[in-house]
Backbone bond lengths (Angstrom), bond angles and torsions (degrees), N, CA, C in turn:
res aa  C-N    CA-C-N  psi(-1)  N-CA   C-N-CA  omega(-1)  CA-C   N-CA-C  phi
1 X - - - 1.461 - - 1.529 110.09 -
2 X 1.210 109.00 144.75 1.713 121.51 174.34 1.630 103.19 -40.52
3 X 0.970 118.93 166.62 1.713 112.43 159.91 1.973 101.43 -110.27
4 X 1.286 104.01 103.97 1.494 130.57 157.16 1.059 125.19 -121.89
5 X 1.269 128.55 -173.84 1.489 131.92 162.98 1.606 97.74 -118.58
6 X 1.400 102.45 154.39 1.500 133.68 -174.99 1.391 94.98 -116.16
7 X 1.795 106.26 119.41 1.724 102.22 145.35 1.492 105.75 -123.52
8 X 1.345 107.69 143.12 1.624 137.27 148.07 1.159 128.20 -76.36
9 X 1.286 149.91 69.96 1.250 154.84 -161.59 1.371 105.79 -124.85
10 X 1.190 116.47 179.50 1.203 116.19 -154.11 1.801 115.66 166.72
11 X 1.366 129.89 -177.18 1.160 145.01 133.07 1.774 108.23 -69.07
12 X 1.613 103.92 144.09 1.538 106.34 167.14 1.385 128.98 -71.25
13 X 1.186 134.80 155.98 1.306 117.98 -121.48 1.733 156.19 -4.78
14 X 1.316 119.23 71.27 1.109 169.51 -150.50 1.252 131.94 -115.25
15 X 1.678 107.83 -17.03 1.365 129.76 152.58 1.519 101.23 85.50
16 X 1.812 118.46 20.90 1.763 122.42 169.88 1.203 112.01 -56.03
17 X 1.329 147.57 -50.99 1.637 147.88 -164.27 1.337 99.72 -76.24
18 X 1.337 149.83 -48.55 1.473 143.79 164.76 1.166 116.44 -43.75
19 X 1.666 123.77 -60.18 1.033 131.13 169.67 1.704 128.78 -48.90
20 X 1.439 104.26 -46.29 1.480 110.40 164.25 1.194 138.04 -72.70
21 X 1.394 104.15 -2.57 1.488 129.94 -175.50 1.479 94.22 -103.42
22 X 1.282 140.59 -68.82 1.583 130.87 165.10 1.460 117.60 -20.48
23 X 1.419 99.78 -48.69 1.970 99.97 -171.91 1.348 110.37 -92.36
24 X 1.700 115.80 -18.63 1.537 98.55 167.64 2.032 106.57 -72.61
25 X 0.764 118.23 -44.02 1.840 127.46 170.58 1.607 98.37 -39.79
26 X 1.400 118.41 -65.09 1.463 116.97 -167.30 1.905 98.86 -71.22
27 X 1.093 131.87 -16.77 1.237 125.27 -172.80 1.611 132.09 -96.64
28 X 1.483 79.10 -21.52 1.772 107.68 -166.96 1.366 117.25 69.33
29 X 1.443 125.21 33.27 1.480 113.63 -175.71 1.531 104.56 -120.51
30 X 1.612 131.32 -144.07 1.319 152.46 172.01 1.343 119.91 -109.38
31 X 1.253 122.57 173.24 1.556 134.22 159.04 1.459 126.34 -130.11
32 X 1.683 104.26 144.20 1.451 85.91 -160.52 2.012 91.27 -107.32
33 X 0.733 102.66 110.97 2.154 96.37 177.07 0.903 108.55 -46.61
34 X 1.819 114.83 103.91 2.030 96.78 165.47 1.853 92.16 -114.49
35 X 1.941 99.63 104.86 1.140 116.14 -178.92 1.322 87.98 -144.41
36 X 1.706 104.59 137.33 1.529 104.72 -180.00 1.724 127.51 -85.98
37 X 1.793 96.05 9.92 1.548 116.30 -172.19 1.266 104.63 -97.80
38 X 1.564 101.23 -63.70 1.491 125.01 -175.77 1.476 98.59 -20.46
39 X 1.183 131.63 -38.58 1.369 136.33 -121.60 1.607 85.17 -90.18
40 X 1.588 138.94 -37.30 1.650 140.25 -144.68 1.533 77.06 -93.62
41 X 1.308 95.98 167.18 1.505 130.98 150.83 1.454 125.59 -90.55
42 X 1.087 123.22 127.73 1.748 102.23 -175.44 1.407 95.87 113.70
43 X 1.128 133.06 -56.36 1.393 130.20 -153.83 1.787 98.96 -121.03
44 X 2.089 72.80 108.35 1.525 84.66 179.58 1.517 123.30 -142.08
45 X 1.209 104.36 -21.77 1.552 111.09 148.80 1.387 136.43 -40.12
46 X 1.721 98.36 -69.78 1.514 101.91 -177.34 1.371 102.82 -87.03
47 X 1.115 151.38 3.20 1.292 136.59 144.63 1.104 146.80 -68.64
48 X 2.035 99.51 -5.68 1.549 117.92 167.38 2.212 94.54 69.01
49 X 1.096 102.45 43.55 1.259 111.12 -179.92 1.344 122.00 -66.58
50 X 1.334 140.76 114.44 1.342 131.90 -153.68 1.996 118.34 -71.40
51 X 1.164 98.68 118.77 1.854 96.38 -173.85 1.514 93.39 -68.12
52 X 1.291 95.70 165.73 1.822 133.65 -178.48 1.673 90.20 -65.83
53 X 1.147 109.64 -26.15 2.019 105.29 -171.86 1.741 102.91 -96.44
54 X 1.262 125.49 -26.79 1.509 133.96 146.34 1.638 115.65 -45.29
55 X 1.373 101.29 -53.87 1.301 111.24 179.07 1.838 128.40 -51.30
56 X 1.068 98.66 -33.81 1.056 113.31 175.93 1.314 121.20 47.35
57 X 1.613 122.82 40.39 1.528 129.56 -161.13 1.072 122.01 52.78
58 X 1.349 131.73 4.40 1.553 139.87 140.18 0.895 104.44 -25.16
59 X 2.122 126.71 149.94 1.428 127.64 149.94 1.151 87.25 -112.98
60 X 1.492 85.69 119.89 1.589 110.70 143.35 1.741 133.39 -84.27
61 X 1.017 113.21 156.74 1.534 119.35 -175.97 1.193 119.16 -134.91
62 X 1.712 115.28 161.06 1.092 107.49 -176.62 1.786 118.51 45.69
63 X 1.574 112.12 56.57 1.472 122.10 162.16 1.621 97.74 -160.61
64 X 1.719 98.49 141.18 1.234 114.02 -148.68 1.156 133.10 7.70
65 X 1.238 98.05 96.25 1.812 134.97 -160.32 1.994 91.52 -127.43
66 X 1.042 138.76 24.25 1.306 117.03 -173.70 1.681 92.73 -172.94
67 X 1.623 96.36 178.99 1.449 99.78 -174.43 1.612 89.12 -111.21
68 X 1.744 110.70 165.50 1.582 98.07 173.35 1.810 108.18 -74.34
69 X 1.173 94.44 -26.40 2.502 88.14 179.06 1.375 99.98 -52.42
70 X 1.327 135.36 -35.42 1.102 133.19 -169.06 1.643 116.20 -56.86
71 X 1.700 113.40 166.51 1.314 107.71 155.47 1.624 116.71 -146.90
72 X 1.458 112.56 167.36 1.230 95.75 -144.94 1.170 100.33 -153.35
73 X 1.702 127.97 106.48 1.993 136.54 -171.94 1.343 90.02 -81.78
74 X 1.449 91.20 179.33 1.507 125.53 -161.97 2.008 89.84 -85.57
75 X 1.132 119.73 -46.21 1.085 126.64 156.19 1.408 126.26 -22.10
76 X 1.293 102.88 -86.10 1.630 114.20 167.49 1.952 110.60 -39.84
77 X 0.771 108.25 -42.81 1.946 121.95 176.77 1.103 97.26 -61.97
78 X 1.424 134.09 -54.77 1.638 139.02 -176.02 1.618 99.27 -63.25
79 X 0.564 116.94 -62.33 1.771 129.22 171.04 1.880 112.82 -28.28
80 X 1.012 82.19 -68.33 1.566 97.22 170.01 1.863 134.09 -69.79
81 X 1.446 82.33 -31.22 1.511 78.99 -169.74 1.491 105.97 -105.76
82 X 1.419 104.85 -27.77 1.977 107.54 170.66 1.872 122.44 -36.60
83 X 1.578 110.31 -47.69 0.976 103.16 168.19 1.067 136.86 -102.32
84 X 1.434 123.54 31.83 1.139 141.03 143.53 1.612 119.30 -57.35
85 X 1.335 89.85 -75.12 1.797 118.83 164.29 1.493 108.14 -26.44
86 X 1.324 118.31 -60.62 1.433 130.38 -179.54 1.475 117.58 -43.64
87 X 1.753 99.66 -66.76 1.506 109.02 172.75 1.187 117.13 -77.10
88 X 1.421 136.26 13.59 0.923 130.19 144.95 1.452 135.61 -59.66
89 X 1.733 88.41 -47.03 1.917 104.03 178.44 1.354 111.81 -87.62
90 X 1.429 121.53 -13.57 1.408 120.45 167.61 1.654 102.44 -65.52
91 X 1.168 124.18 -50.55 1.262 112.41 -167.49 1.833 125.50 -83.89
92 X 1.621 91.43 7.85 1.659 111.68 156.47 1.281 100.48 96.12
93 X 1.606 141.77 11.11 1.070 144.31 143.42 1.306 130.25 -55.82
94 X 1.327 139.93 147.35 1.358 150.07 142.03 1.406 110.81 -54.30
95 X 1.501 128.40 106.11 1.251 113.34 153.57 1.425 124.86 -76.33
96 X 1.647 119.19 159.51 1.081 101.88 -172.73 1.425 98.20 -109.10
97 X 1.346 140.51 157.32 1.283 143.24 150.60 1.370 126.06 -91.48
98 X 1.497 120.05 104.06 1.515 107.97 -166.01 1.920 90.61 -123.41
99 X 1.986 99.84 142.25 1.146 91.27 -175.32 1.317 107.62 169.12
100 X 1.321 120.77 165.75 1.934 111.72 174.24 1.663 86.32 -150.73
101 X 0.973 116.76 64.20 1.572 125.57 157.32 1.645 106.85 -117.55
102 X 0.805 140.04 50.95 1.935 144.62 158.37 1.664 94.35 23.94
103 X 1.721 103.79 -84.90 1.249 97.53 176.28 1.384 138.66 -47.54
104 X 1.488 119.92 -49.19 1.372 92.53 -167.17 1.925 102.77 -66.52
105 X 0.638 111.75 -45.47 1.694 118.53 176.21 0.958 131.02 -27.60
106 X 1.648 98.04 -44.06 1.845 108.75 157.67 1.379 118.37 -76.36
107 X 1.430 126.89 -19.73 1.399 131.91 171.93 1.499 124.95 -68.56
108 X 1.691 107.52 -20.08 1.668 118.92 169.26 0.956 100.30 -81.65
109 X 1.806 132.35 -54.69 1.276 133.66 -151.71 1.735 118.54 -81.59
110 X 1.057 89.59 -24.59 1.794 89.82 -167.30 1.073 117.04 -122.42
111 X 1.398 150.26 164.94 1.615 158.41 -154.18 1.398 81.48 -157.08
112 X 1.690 103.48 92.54 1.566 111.95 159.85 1.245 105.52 -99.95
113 X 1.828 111.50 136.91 1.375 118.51 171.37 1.438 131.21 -25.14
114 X 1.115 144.63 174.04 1.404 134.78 148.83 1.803 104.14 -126.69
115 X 1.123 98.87 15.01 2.132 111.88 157.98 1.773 72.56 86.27
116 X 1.500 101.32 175.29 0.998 151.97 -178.53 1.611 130.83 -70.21
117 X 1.456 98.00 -33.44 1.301 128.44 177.55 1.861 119.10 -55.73
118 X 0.849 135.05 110.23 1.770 133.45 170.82 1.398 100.57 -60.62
119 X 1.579 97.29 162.41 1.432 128.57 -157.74 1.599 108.55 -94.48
120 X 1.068 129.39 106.53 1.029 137.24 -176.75 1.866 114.37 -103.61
121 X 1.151 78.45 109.33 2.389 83.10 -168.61 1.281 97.84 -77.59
122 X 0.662 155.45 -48.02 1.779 142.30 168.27 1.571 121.78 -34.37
123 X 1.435 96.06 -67.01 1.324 94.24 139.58 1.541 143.15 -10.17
124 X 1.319 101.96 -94.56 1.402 115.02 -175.49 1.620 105.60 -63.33
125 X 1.310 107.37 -37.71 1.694 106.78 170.46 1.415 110.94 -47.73
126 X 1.335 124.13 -50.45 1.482 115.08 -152.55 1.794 91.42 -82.02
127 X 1.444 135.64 -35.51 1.402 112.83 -175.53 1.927 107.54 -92.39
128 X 1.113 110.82 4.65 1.594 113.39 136.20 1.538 118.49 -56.72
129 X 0.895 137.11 -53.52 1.391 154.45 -179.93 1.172 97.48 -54.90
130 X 1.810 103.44 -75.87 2.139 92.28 171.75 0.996 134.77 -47.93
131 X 1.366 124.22 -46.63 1.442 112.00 159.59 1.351 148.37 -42.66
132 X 1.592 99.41 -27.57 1.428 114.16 164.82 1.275 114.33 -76.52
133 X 1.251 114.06 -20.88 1.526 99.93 -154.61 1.564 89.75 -111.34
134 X 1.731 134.95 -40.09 1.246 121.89 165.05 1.139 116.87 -75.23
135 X 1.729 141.53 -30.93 1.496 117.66 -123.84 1.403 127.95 103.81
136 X 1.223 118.48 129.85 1.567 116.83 152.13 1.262 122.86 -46.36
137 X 1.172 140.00 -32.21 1.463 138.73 -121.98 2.022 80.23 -105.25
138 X 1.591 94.66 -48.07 1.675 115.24 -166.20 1.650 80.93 -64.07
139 X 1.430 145.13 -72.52 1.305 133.27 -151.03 1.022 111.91 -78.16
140 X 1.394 144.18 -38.14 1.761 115.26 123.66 1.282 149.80 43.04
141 X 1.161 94.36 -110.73 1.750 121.47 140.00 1.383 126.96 -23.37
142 X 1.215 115.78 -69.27 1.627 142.65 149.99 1.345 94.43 -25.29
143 X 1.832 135.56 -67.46 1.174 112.77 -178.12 1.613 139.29 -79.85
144 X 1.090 90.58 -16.15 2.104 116.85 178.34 1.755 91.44 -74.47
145 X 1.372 125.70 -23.43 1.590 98.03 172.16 1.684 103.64 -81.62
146 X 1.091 102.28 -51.70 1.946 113.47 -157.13 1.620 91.82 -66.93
147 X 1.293 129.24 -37.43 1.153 117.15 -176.16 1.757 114.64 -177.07
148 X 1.885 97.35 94.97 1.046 117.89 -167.40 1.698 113.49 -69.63
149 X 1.035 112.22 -3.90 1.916 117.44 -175.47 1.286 84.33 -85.84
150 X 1.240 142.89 -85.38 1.224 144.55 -151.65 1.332 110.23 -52.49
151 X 1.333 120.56 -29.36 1.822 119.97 -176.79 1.482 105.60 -90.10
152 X 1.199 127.86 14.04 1.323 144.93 -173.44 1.493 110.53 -99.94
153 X 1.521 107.84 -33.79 1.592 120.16 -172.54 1.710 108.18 -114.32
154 X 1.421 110.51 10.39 1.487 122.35 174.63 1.807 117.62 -112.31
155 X 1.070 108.26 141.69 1.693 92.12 160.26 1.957 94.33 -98.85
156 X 1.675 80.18 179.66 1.929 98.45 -172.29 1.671 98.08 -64.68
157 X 1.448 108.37 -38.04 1.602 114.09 -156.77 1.823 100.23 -78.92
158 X 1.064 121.96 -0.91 1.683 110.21 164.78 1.544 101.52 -105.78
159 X 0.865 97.74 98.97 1.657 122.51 -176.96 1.590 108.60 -74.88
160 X 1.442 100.42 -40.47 1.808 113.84 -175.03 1.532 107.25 -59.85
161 X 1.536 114.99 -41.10 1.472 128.70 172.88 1.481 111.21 -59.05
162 X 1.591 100.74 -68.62 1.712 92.59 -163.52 1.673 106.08 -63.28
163 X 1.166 148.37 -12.01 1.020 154.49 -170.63 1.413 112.74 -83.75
164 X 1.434 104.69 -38.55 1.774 102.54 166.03 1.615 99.87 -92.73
165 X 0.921 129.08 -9.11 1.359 113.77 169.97 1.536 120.89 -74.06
166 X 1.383 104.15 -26.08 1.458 123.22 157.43 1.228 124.52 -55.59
167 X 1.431 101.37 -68.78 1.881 110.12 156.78 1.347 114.25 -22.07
168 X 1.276 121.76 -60.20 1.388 119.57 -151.93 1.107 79.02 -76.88
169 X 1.082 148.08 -72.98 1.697 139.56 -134.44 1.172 120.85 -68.24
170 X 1.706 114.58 -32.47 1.452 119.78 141.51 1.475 146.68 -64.51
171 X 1.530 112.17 -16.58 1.562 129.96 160.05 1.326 100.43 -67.63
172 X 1.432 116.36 -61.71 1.767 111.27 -143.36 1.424 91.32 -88.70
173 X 1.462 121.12 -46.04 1.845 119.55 -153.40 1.526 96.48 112.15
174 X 1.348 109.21 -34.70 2.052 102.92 -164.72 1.771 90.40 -98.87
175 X 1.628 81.95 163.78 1.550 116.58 170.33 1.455 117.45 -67.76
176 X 1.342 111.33 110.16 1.621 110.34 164.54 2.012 110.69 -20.68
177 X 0.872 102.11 -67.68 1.783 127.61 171.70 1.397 87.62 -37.70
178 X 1.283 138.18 -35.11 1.595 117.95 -159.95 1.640 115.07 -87.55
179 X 1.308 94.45 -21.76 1.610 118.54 -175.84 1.571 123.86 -62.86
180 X 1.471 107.64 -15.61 1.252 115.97 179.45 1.045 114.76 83.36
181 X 1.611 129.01 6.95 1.523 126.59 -176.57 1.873 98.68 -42.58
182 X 1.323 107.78 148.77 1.641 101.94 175.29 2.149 82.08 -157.05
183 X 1.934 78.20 -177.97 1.486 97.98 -172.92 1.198 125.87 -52.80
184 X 1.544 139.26 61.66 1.807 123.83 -157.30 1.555 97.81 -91.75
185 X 1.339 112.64 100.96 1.443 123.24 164.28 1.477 116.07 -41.90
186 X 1.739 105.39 120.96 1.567 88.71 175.16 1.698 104.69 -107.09
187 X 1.503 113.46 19.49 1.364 102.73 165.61 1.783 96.51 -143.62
188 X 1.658 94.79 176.88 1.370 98.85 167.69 1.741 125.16 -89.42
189 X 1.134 122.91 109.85 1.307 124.26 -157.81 1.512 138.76 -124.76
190 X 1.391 150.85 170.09 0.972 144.79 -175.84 1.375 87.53 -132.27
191 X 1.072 117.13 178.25 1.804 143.59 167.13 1.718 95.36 -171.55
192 X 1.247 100.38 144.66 1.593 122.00 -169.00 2.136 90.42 -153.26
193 X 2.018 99.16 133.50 0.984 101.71 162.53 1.403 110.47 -115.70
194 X 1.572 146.45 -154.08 1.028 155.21 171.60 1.440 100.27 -138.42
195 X 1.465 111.37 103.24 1.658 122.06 -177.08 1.135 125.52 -101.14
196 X 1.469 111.48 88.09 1.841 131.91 -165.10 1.525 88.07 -59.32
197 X 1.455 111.76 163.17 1.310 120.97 143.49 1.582 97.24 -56.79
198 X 1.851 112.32 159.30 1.296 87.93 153.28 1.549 154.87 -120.58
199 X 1.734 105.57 28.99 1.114 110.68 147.95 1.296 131.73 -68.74
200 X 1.447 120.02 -32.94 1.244 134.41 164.84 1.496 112.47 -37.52
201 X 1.580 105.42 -55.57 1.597 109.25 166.68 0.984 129.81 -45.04
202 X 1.315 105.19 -52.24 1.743 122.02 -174.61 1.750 107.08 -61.44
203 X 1.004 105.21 -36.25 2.002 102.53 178.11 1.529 113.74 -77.61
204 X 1.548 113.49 -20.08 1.128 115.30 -158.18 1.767 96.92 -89.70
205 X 1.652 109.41 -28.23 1.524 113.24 156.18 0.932 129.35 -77.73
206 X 1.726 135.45 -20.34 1.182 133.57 169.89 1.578 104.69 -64.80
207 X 1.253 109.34 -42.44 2.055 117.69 179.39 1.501 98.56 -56.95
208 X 1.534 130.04 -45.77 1.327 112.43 -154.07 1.586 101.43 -85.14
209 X 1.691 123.61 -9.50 1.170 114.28 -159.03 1.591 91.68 -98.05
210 X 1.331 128.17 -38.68 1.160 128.65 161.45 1.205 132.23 -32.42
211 X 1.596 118.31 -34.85 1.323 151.10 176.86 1.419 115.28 -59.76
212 X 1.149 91.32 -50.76 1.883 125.30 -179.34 1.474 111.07 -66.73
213 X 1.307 127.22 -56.27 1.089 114.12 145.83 1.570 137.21 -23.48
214 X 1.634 89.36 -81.31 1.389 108.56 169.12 1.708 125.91 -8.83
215 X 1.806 84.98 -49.78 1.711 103.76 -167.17 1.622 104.01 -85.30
216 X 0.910 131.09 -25.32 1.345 143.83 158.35 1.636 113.33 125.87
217 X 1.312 92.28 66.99 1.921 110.46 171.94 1.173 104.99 -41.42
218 X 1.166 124.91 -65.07 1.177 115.55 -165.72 1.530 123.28 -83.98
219 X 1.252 137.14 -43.47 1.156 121.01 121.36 1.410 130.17 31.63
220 X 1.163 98.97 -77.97 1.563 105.02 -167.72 1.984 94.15 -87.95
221 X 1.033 106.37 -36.98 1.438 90.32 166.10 1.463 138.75 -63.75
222 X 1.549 98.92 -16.04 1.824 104.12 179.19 1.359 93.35 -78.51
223 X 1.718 106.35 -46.77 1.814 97.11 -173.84 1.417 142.26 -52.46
224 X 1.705 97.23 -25.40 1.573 121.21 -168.39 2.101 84.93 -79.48
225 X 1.084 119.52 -49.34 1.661 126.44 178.45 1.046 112.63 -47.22
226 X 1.549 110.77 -40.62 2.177 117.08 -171.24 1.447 88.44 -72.54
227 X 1.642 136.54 -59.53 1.244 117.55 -179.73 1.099 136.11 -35.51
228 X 1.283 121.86 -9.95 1.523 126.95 -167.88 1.459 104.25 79.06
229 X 1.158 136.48 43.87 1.825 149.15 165.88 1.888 111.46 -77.89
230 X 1.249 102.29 67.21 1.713 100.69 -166.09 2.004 97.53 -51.85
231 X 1.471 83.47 145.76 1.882 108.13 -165.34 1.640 90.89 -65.95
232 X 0.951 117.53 -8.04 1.814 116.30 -176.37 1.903 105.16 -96.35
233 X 1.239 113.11 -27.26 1.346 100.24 176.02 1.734 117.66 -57.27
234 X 1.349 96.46 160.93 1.514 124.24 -164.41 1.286 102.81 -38.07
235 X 1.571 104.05 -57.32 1.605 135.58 -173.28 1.677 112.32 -46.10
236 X 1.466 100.07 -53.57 1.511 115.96 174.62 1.839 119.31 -58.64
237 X 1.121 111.35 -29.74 1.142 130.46 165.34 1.855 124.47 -32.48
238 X 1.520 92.44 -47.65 1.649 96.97 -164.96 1.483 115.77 -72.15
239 X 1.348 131.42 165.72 1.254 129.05 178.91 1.488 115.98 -55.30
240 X 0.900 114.65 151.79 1.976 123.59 -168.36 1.221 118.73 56.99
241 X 1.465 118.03 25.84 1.528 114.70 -166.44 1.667 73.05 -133.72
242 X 1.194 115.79 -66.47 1.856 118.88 -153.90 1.822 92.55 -71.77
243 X 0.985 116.60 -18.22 1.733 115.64 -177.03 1.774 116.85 -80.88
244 X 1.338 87.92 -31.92 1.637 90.98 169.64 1.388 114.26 -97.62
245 X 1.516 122.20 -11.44 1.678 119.03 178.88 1.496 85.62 -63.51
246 X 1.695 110.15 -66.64 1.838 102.76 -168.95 1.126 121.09 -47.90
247 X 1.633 124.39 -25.18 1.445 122.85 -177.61 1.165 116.24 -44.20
248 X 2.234 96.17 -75.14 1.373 102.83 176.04 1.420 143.92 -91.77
249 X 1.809 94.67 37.35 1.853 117.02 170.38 1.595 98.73 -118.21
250 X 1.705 126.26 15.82 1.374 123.01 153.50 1.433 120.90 -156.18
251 X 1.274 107.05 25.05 1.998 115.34 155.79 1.499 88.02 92.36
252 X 0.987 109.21 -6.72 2.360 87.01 173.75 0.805 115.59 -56.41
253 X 1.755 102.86 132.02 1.842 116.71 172.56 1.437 102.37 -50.92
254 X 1.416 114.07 159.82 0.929 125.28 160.35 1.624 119.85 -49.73
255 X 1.391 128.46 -42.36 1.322 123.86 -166.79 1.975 93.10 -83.23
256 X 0.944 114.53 -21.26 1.446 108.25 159.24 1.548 122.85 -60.41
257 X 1.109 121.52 -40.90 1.550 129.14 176.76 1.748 105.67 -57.74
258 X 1.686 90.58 -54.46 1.600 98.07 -175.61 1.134 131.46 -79.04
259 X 1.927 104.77 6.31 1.533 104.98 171.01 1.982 102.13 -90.57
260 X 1.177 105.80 -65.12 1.406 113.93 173.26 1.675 110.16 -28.44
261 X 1.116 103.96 -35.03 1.739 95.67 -164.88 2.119 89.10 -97.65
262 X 0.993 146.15 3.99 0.988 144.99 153.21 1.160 108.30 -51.71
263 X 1.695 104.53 -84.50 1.640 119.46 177.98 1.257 120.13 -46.50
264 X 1.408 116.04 -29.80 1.660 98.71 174.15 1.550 107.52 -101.59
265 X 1.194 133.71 23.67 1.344 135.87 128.78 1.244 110.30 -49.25
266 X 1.437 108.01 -84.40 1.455 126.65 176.76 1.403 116.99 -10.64
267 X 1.413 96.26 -70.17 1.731 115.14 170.97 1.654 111.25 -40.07
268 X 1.394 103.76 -65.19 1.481 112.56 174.12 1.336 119.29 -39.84
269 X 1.280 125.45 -44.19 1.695 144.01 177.92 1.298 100.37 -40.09
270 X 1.823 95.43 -60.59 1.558 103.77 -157.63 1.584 108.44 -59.48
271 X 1.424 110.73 -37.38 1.574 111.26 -170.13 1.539 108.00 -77.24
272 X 1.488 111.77 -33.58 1.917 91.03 164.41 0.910 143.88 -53.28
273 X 1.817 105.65 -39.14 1.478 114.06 177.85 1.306 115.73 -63.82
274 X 1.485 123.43 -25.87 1.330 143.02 -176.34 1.535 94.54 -74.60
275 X 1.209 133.09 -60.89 1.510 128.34 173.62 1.361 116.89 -40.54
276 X 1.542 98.70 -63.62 1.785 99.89 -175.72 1.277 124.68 -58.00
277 X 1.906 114.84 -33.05 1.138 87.95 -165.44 1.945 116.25 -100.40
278 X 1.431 99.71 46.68 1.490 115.28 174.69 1.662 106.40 -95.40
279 X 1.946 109.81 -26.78 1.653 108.94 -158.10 1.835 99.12 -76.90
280 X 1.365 92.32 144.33 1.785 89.73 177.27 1.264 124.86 -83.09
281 X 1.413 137.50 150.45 1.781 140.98 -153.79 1.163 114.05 50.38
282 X 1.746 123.27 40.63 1.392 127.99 159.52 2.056 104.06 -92.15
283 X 1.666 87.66 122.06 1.596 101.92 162.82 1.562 102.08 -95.50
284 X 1.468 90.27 128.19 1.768 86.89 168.19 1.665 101.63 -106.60
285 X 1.253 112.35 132.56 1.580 108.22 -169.74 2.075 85.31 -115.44
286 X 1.614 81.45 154.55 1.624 102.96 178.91 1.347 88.18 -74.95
287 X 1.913 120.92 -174.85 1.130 129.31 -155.48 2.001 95.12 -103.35
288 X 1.211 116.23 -2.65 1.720 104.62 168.75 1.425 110.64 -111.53
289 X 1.050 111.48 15.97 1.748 125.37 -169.99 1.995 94.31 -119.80
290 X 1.230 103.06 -54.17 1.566 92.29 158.62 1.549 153.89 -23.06
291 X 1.613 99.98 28.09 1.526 98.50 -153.81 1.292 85.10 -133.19
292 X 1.864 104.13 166.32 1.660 126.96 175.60 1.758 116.17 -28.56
293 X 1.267 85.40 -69.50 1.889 105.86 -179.54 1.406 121.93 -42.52
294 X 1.465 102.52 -43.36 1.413 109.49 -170.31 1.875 102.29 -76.51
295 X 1.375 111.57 -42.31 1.616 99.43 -173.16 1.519 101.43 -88.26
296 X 1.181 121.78 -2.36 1.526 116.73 146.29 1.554 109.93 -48.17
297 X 1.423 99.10 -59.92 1.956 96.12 -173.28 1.668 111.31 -44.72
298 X 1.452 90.75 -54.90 1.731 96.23 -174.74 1.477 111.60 -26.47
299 X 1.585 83.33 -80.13 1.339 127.95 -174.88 1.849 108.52 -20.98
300 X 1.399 116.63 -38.67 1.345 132.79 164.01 1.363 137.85 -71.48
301 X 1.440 108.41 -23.25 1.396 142.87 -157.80 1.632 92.47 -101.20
302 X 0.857 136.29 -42.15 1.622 142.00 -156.04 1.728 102.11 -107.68
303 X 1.645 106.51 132.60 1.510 130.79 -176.45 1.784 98.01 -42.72
């Protein structure tokens, strides 16, 4: 095989971990998880966490790498998973990228500007300070007023970003967003999604959340709580985790938990596909075109 990188991305459930698991087998290489769940220990249900029999003697990477008290930027993920990626292609493999986190994905793939603007430590000191003293969520905010393009292409949890994005806007006067930062590939690459109809999608998440249950969603949520896992950590945050804390902190049936956490799947779906299909050298393949062989072809076809 060429030496590139492979991404699998997608909407959640979308059929990426099967698929990436076929082409690491047909390729002979690894996968690196860019999922912003995958990442805890403990939480493995509602994250649709891939079993050892999914796995299929695949190494996977970057999954449960952390504790759930912990927290964890897009940054820290770049950190971790870059030189993986690296020694992967040094040693003449294809890595694969499997995942529906936008960010971290864009954090392997691309060398986005940080503008033009010099570094001003006073600066950056004083919304250090805010952050400590409000929160991410509050410095954030802080950037969606001064300059809502740029907080569009960030999550809250890379703090290191929005903070120089702040910087700049207070050094120069202009918008990070104004600078033209764009996509600078730092490898040669493919990305491939799997493009359900999307009702098709929508049942295929109502089945997996049903599933989730099944396996004992909640369950694993009272247990992660008996540890002392405060309902405010990072971890607690993600879909099917924060839907059943509210459940069972206000008497909702269970099929109440599992309707809400449907729809905001659903919801979630909608905003990936909306993410992905902005990144450049994404094939979206129909669901019989979805297979090993075929992004082999690509995979050959492309500089």
């Amino acid at each position: 095989m060429p030496r590139k990188v492979l991404v699998i991305c997608g909407a959640t459930a979308s059929g990426k971990t099967r698929l990436a698991v076929d082409c690491a087998l047909k390729f002979n290489t690894e996968i690196i998880s860019a999922d912003s769940q995958l990442i805890y220990k403990g939480l493995d249900i509602g994250t649709a966490k891939p079993t050892a029999e999914e796995m299929r003697g695949v190494k996977h990477h970057m999954i449960d790498i952390i504790e759930p008290t912990e927290t964890f930027s897009v940054s820290d993920y770049s950190e971790k998973a870059l030189p993986v990626l690296e020694n992967l292609l040094s040693s003449g493999k294809t890595p694969i990228i499997c995942g529906g986190t936008g960010f971290y994905i864009n954090s392997l793939l691309f060398d986005f500007g940080y503008g033009n603007a010099g570094a001003d430590e006073s600066v950056r000191k004083k919304y250090a300070e805010f952050l400590e003293k409000y929160g991410k969520d509050a410095l954030f905010a802080r950037l969606k007023e001064v300059d809502p393009e740029t907080a569009e292409t960030l999550h809250p949890n890379d703090t290191k970003r929005v903070i120089r994005a702040l910087e700049i806007y207070e050094v120069s006067g202009k918008k990070k967003s104004a600078q033209n930062d764009g996509f600078n590939p730092k490898f040669n690459y493919l990305a491939v999604a799997i493009n359900y109809p999307r009702e098709e999608l929508y049942d295929r998440i109502n089945c997996r959340v049903d599933e989730m249950f099944s396996q004992g969603l909640v369950e694993e949520v009272e247990n992660l709580l008996k540890l002392g896992i405060d309902k405010n950590c990072q971890c607690m945050q993600a879909i099917g985790y924060k839907e059943v804390v509210f459940g069972l902190n206000n008497g909702d049936l269970r099929s109440t938990m599992s309707d809400i956490i449907k729809q905001n799947t659903r919801h979630y779906a909608k905003r990936q596909i909306t993410f992905f299909k902005k990144m450049p050298n994404i094939v979206w393949l129909d669901t019989k075109n979805a297979t090993a062989d075929k992004i082999a072809e690509i995979l050959n076809e492309i500089n």
